[in-house]
C-alpha positions in Angstrom: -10.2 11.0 -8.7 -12.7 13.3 -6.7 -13.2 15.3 -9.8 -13.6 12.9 -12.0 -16.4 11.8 -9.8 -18.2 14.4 -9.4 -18.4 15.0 -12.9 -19.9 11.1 -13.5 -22.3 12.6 -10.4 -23.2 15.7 -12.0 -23.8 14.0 -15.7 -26.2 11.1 -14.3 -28.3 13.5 -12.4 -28.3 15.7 -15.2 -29.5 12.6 -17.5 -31.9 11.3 -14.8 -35.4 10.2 -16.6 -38.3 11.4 -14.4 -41.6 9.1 -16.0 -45.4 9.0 -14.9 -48.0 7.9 -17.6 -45.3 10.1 -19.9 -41.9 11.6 -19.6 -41.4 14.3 -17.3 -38.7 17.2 -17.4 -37.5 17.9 -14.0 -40.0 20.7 -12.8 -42.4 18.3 -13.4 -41.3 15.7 -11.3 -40.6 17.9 -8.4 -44.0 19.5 -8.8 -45.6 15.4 -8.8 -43.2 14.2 -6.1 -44.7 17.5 -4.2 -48.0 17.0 -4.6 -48.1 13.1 -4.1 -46.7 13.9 -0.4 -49.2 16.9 -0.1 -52.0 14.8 -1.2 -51.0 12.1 1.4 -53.7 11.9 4.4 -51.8 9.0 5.7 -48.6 7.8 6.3 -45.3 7.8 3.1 -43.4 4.8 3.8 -40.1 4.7 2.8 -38.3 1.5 1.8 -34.9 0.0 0.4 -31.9 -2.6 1.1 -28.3 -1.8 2.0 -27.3 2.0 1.0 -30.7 2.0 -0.1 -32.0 1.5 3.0 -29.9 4.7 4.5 -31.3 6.7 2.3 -34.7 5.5 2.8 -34.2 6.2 6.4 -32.8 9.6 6.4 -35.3 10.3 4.0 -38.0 9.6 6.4 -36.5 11.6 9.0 -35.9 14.5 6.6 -39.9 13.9 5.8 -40.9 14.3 9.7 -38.3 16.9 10.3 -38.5 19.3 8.3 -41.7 18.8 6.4 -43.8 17.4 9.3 -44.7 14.7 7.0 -45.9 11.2 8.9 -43.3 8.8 7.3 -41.3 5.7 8.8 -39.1 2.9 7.2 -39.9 -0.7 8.4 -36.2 -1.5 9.2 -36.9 -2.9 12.9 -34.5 -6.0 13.2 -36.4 -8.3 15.1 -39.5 -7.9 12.5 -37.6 -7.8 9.6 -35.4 -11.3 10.8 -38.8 -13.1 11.8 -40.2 -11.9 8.8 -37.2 -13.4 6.6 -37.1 -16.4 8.5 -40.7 -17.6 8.1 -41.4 -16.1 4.6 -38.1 -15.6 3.2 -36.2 -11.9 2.7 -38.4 -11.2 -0.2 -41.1 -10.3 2.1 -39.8 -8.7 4.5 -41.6 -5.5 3.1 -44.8 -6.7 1.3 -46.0 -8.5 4.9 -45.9 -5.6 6.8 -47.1 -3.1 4.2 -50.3 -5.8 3.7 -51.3 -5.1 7.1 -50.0 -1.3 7.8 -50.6 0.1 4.3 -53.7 2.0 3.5 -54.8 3.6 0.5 -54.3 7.0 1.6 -50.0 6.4 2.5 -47.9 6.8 -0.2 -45.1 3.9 -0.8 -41.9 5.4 -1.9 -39.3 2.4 -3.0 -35.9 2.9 -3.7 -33.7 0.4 -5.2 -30.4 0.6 -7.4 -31.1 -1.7 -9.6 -34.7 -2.0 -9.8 -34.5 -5.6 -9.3 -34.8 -6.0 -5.4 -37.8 -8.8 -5.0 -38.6 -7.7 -1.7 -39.1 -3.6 -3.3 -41.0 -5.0 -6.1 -43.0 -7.3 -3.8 -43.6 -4.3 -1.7 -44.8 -2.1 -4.8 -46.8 -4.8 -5.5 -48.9 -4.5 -2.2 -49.4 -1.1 -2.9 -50.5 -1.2 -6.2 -53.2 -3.4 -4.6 -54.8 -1.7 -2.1 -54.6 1.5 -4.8 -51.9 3.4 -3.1 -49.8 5.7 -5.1 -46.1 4.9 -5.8 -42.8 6.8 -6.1 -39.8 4.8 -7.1 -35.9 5.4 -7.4 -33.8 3.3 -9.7 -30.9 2.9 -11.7 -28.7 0.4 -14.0 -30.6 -1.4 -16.7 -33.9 1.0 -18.3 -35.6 -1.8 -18.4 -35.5 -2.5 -14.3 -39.3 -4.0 -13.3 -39.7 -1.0 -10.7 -39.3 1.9 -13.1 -42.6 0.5 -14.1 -44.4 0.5 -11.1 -44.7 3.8 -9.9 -47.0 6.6 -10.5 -43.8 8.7 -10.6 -40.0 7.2 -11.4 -36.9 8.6 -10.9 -34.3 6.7 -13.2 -30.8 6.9 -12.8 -29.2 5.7 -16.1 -25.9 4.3 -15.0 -24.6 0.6 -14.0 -22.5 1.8 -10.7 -23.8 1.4 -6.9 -21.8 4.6 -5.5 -23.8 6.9 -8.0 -27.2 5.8 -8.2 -26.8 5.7 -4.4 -25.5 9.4 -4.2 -27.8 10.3 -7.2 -30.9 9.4 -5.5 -29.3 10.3 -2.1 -29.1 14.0 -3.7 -32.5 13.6 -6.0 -34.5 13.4 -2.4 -32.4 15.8 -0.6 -33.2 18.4 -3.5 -36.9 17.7 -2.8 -36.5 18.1 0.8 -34.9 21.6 -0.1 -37.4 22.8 -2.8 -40.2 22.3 -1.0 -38.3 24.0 2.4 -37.6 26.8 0.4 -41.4 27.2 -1.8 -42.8 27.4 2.1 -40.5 29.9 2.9 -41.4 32.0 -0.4 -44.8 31.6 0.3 -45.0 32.4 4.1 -42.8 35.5 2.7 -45.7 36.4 -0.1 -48.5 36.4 2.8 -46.4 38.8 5.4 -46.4 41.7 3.1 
């Protein structure tokens, strides 16, 4: 079973579509997803639901850690039940973002099917105030986020567990690329 597995793993990362105003081969993308977080003079706020939202978390973490990038998640409980409450669960990103996004944070939104109202609502605030957009999806092509991100990282496969460990791995490799470019380049200057 494992190895079966991670073969389906290694095939939908391998046919993962990485889109801006064209296709993008993988280089690309990393080089975008790179500079979109350099060119951030605010804040990269990172959202999702369920496994999503783990991955949106320890994505943020990885962002402060090791990158010493300002990022948070807006998963506090009591905000995100009043929120739901008052306005329903499909705002429970989009209010917050309207009043704590600015045009220089980046929004990253990851969602496994694309279809999340509260994600899309979200990317919908940003697009507004003119924030750039990075999105993570996966099942259907035609998904309404894939469209609404400056970059898009598509996942072409109709199964939670590996557009989940997919995207899980897609940011993890960012994480590590741009660790190890540092690393190179503080190397380059010593000598």
């Amino acid at each position: 079973m494992f190895e079966k597995r991670f073969s389906e793993l290694s095939n939908v990362i391998q046919n993962c579509v990485y889109s801006s105003d064209t296709l993008l081969n993988q280089n690309e993308a990393l080089d975008l997803f790179h500079k979109m977080l350099q060119e951030t003079k605010g804040t990269a706020f990172v959202i999702g639901n369920g496994g999503s939202a783990g991955i949106a978390s320890h994505f943020a973490i990885d962002l402060l850690n090791a990158l010493k990038v300002p990022a948070q998640t807006l998963y506090d409980s009591n905000v995100m039940t009043c929120i739901s409450n008052d306005y329903g669960y499909e705002e429970v990103f989009s209010r917050p973002l309207d009043l704590l996004l600015k045009k220089e944070d980046l929004l990253i939104c990851i969602s496994s099917s694309g279809s999340s109202q509260n994600i899309l609502n979200g990317a919908a605030v940003a697009k507004e105030k003119g924030s750039p957009v990075i999105t993570l999806s996966g099942f259907e092509p035609d998904n309404p986020l894939r469209t609404l991100g400056n970059l898009n990282f598509y996942l072409p496969v109709m199964d939670y567990g590996l557009v989940e460990m997919g995207h899980f791995f897609l940011l993890h490799t960012i994480i590590d690329s741009w660790k190890f470019s540092q690393t190179k380049t503080s190397l380059a200057h010593a000598k």
